[in-house]
matplotlib code that plots the C-alpha trace (Angstrom):
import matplotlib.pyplot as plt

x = [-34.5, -34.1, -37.3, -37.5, -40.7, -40.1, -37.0, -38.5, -41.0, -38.5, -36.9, -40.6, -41.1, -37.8, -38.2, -41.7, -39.9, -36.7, -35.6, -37.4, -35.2, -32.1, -32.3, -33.2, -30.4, -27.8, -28.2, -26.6, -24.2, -22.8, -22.6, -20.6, -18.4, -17.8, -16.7, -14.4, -12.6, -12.5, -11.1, -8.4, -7.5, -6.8, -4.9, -2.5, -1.8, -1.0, 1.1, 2.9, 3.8, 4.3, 6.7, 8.8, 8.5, 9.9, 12.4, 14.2, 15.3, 12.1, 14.0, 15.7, 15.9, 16.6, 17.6, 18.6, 18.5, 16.1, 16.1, 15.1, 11.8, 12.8, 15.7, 18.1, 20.9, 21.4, 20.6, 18.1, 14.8, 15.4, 18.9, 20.4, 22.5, 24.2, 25.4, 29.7, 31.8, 32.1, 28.2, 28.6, 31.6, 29.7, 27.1, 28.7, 31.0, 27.9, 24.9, 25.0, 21.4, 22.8, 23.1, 24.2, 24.9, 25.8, 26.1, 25.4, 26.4, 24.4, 25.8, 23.6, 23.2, 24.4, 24.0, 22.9, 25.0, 27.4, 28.7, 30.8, 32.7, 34.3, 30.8, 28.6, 27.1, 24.0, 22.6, 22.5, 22.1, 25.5, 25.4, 28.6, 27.6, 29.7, 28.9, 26.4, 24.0, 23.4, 22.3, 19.5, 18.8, 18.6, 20.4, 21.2, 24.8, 23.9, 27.3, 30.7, 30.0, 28.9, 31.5, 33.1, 34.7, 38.5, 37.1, 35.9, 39.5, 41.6, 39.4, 39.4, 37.9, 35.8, 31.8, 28.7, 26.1, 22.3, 20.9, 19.7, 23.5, 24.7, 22.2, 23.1, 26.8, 27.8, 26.8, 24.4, 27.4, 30.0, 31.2, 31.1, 33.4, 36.4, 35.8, 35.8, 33.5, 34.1, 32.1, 31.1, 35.4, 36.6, 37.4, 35.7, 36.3, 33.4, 33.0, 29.4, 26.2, 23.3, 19.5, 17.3, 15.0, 12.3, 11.7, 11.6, 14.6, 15.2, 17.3, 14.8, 14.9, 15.0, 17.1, 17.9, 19.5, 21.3, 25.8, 27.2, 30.8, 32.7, 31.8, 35.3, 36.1, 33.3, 34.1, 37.7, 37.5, 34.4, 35.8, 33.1, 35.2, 33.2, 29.9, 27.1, 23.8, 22.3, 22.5, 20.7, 20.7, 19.2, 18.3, 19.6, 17.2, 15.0, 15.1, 12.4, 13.7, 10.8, 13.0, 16.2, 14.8, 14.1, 17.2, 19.5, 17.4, 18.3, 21.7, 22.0, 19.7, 22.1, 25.3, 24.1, 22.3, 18.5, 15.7, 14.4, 10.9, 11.8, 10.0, 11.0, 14.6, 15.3, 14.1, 13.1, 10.9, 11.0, 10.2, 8.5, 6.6, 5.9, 4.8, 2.5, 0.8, 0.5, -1.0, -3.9, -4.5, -5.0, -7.3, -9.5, -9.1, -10.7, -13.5, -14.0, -14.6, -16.5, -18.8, -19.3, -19.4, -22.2, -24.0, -23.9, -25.4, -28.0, -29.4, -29.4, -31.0, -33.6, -34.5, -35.2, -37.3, -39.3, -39.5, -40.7, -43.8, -44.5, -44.1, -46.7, -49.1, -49.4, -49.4, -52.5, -54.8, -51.8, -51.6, -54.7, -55.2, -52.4, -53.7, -57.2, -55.6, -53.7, -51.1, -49.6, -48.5, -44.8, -44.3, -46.1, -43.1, -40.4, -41.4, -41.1, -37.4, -36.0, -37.0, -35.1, -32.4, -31.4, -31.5, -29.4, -27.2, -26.7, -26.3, -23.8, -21.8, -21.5, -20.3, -17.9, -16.5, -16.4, -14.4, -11.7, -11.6, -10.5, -8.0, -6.5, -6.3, -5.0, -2.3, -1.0, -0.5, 1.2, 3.3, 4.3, 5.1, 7.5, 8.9, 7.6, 4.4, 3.3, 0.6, 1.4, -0.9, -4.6, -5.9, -9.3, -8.8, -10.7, -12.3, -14.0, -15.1, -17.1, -18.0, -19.5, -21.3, -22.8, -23.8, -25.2, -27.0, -28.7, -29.4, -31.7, -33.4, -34.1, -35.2, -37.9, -38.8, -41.3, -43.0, -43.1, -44.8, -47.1, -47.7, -49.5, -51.6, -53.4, -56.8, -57.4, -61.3, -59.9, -57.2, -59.5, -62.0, -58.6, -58.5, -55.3]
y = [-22.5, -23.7, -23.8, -26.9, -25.8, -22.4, -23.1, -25.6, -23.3, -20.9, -22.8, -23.8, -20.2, -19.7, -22.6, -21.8, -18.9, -19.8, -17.4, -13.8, -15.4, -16.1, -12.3, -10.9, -12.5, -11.6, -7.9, -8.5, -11.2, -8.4, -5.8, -7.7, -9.4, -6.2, -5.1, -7.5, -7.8, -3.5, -3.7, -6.3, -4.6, -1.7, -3.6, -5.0, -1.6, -0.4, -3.0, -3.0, 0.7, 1.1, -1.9, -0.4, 3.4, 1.4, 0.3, 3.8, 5.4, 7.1, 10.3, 10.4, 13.2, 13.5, 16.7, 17.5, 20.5, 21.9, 25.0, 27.8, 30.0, 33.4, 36.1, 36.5, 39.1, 39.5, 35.5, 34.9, 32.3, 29.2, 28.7, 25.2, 25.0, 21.6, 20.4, 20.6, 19.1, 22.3, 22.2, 18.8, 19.5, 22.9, 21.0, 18.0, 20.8, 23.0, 21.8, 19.3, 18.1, 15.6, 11.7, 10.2, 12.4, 10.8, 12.5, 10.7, 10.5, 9.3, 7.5, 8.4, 5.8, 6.7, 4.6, 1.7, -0.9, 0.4, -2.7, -5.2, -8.2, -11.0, -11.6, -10.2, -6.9, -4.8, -1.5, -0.7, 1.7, 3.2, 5.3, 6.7, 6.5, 6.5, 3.7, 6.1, 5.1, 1.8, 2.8, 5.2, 3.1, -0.5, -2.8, -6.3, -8.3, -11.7, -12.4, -10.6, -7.5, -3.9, -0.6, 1.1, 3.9, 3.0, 2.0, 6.1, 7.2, 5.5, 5.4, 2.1, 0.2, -1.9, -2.0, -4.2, -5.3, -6.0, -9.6, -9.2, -8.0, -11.1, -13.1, -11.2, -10.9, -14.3, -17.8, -19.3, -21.6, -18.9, -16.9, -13.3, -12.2, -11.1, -11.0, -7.8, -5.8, -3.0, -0.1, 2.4, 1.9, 1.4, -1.7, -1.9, -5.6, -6.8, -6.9, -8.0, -8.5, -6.8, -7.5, -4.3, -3.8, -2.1, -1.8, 1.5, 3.4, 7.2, 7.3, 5.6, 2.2, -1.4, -1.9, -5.2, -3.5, -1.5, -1.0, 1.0, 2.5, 4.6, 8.2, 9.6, 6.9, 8.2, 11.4, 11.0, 7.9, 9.8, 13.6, 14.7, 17.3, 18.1, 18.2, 16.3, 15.3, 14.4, 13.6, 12.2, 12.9, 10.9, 13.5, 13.0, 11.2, 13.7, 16.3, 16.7, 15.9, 18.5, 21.1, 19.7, 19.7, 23.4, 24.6, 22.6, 24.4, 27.7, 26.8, 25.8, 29.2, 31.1, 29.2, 29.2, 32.9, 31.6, 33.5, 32.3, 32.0, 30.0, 26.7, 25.3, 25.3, 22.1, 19.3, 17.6, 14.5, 13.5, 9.9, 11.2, 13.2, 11.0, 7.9, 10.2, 11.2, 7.7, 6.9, 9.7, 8.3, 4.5, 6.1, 7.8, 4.5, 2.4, 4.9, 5.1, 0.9, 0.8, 3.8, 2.0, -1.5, -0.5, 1.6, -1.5, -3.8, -1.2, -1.0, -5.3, -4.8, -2.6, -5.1, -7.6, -5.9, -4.7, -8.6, -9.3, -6.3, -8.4, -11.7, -10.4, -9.0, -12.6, -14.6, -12.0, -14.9, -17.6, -15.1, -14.7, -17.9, -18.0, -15.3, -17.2, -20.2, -18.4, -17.3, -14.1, -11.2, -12.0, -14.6, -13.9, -11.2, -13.4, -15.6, -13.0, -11.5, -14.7, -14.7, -11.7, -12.4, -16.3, -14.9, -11.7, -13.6, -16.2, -14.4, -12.3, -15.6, -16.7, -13.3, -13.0, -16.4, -16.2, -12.6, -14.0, -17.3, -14.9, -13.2, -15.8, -17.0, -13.8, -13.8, -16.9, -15.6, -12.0, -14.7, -16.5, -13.2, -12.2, -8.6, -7.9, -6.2, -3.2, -5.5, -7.4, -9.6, -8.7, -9.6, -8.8, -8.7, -10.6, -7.4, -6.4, -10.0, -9.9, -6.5, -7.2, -10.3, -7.7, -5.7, -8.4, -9.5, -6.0, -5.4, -8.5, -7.8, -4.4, -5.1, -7.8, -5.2, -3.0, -6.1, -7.8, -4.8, -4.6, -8.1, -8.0, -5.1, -7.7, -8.2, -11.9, -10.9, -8.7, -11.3, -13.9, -12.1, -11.0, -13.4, -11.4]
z = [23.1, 19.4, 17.7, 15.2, 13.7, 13.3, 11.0, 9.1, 8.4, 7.4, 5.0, 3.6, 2.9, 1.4, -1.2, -2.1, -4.5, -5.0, -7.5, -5.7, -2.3, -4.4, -6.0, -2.4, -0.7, -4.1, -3.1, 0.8, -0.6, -3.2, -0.5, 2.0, -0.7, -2.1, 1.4, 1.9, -1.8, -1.6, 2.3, 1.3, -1.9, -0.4, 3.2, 0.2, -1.5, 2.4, 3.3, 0.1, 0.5, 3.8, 3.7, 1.2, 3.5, 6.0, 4.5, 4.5, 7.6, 9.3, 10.3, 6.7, 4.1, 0.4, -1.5, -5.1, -7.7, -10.1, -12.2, -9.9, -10.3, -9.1, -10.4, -7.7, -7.2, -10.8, -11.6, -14.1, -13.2, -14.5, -13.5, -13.5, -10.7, -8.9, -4.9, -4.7, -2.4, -0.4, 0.2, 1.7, 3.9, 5.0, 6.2, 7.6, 9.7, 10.5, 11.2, 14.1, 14.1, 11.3, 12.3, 8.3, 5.4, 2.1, -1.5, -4.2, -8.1, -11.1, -13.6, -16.6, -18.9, -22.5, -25.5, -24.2, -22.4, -20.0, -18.3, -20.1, -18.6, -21.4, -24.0, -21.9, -21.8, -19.8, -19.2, -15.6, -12.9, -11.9, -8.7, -6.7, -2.4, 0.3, 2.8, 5.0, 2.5, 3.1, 6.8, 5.2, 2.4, 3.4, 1.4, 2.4, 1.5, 0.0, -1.1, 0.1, 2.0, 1.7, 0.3, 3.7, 4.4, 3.4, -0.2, -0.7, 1.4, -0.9, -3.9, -4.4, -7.9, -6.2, -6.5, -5.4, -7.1, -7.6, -7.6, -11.0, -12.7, -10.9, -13.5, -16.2, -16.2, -14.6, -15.3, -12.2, -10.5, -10.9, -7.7, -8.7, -6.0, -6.7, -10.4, -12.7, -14.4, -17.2, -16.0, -18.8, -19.7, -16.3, -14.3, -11.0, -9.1, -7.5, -3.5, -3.1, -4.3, -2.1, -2.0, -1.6, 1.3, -0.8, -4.2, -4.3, -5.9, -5.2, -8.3, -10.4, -12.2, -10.8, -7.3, -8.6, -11.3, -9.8, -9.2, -6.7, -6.3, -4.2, -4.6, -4.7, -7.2, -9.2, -9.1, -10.3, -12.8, -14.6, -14.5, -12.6, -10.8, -7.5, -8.6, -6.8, -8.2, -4.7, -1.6, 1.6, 5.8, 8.5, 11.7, 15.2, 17.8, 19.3, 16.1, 13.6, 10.1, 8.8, 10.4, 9.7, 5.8, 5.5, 7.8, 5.3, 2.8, 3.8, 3.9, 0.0, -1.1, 0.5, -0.3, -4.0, -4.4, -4.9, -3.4, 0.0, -1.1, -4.5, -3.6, -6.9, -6.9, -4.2, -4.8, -1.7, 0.4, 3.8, 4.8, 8.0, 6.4, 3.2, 5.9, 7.4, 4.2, 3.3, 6.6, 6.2, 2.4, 3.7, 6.5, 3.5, 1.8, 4.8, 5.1, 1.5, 1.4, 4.3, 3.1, -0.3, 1.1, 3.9, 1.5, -1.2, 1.9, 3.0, -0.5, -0.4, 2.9, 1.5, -0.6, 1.6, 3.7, 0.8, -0.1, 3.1, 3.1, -0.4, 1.8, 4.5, 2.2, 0.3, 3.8, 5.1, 5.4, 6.7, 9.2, 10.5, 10.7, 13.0, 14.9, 15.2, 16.5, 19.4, 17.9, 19.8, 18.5, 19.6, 17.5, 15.0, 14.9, 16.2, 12.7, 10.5, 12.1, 12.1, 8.5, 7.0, 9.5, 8.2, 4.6, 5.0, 7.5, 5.4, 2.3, 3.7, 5.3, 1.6, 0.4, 3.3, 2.5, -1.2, -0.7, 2.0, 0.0, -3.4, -1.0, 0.0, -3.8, -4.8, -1.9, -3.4, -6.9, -4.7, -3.6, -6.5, -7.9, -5.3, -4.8, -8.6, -6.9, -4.9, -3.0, 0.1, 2.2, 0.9, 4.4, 6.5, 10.2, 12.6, 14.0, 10.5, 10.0, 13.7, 12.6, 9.3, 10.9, 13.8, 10.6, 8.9, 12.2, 13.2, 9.7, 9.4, 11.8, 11.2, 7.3, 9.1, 12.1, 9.4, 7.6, 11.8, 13.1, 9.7, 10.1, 13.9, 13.1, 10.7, 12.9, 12.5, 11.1, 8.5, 7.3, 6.8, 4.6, 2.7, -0.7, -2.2]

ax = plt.figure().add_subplot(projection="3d")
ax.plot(x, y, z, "-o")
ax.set_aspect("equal")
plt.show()
């Protein structure tokens, strides 16, 4: 049954000091608000990059070259060494396990600008795909369509295009379809404009930024001969891409003459394997917070129930004269618990709502700023909430159980006599 007295009492106590309750409560209110900013902080960084893992094909692959480490058959270390067409049709004709393979050119940018149409000019990101890359790599059409297969058979001049060399290179009311842009000398007309799934780009730079062409195209319009600078696979359903990855690794060392335990000379990253690393960093993460938040609260918690042996100690006499009125030991107890519980609880219920209520302001301004940012959704869940409260709960009554139990040993004689 709600006890009117015993609250008004309470709150009697509380005001009496003001300031020692206000610094005994601010130790649990920074512990729990603490908790919550650190657990939402790091929930945005997750989402954020998990949303753009997702993004990619979950059984994908990526590969290119780097110098190698180790002589081999007569090579020297520190080779340079690059994917041909024949390594791709090898592969595509050998090794079955493969559901999408796409090569890939980079158009390096030399310089400056290297796209040009009537006044305008800009400095983009110039990559040659064939159309399997759009099914690893997810890209959206916003305007025309996507690059298919019969643009890389018959090596077509066309290209698509990021959001952001839409802006640049047309005026806002202008239909960029169909029109043509001057691609570092060549004339490419344009087919579509594509939005990127995720923000992050395997080739570097902005997505937004970013033109793609036919590979062949590339290949032929930029004397590139058969040389590739990269290129991606997604696995078949029910194959491990790990083991995909280091069989098609195999392959290339042996195609190539590099030594099979030269760990340097492929480049290479797995999104399976990259998501599940992620997931074991954002586990660490949560543990991390809640060890620092908890550990932040215990030390607030500490505090209060040191305030509250200083609190018994002054009340000796109030107490036994409790106790010689008929007061029992129970509560006596109950008094003192329900004590250090309202002023850790309600500390803590500030903290907790002052930390959601900044989340919530920060989420706005993540919003506002659109795909520009790693963080997504700083949220707490409903379960940490309740499980912060139950904290909050058990741990005022646990800083009052010491001073309670202190407090009922007091004989009613003894206190009395006591003029501390």
């Amino acid at each position: 049954m709600f006890d009117l007295d015993l609250w008004k009492e309470i709150l009697s106590a509380l005001k009496q000091n003001r300031m020692r309750s206000f610094m005994t409560a601010f130790g649990v209110f920074w512990g729990i608000f603490m908790l919550i900013i650190m657990s939402g902080a790091g929930r945005a960084l997750e989402n954020g990059v998990m949303e753009g893992v997702k993004a990619f094909a979950t059984n994908s692959a990526f590969f290119w070259t780097e110098r190698t480490s180790k002589p081999y058959e007569g090579f020297q270390r520190g080779r340079r060494w690059i994917y041909n067409n024949q390594d791709i049709e090898y592969i595509r004709q050998s090794v079955k396990e493969i559901e999408y393979l796409s090569p890939r050119l980079f158009g390096w940018q030399q310089n400056g600008d290297n796209t040009i149409r009537g006044e305008r000019t800009g400095a983009f990101n110039i990559y040659g795909d064939y159309p399997d890359y759009f099914k690893i790599d997810g890209w959206t059409p916003v305007k025309g369509r996507l690059m298919n297969e019969i643009d890389v058979l018959q090596k077509r001049k066309v290209c698509v295009i990021g959001e952001r060399v839409e802006e640049v290179m047309f005026d806002k009311d202008e239909d960029p379809i169909g029109q043509y842009l001057k691609i570092s000398g060549v004339y490419f007309q344009v087919v579509g404009v594509i939005h990127p799934e995720t923000r992050i780009n395997i080739g570097g730079g902005k997505k937004e930024e970013t033109i793609i062409i036919p590979f062949s195209t590339m290949q032929t319009a930029y004397n590139y001969g058969d040389e590739i600078h990269f290129f991606s696979v997604t696995a078949n359903q029910g194959t491990s891409v790990s083991s995909l990855e280091e069989k098609l690794k195999r392959i290339l060392k042996e195609r190539h003459k590099i030594a099979p335990d030269d760990t340097q000379a492929i480049g290479s990253f797995n999104i399976e394997a990259e998501f599940k690393k992620f997931s074991m960093l954002f586990l660490g993460i949560q543990a991390l917070t809640w060890i620092v938040g908890i550990g932040t609260l215990l030390a607030g918690v500490i505090g209060v129930s040191n305030i509250m042996l200083v609190i018994i100690k002054e009340r000796t006499q109030e107490i036994g004269i409790q106790r010689a009125i008929g007061a029992t030991p129970g509560k006596i107890m109950l008094h003192i618990i329900a004590e250090s519980v309202f002023l850790t609880v309600m500390a803590g219920y500030i903290g907790l709502s002052l930390g959601v209520a900044l989340l919530e302001v920060l989420n706005q301004i993540l919003l506002a700023a659109g795909d520009e940012v790693f963080f997504r959704n700083p949220e707490v869940n409903l379960t940490m909430a309740l499980s912060a409260l139950a904290v909050l709960v058990f741990s005022g009554a646990f800083a009052g159980f010491i001073p309670a139990r202190r407090a009922i040993k007091i004989k009613p004689i003894d206190a009395l006599r006591d003029e501390s």
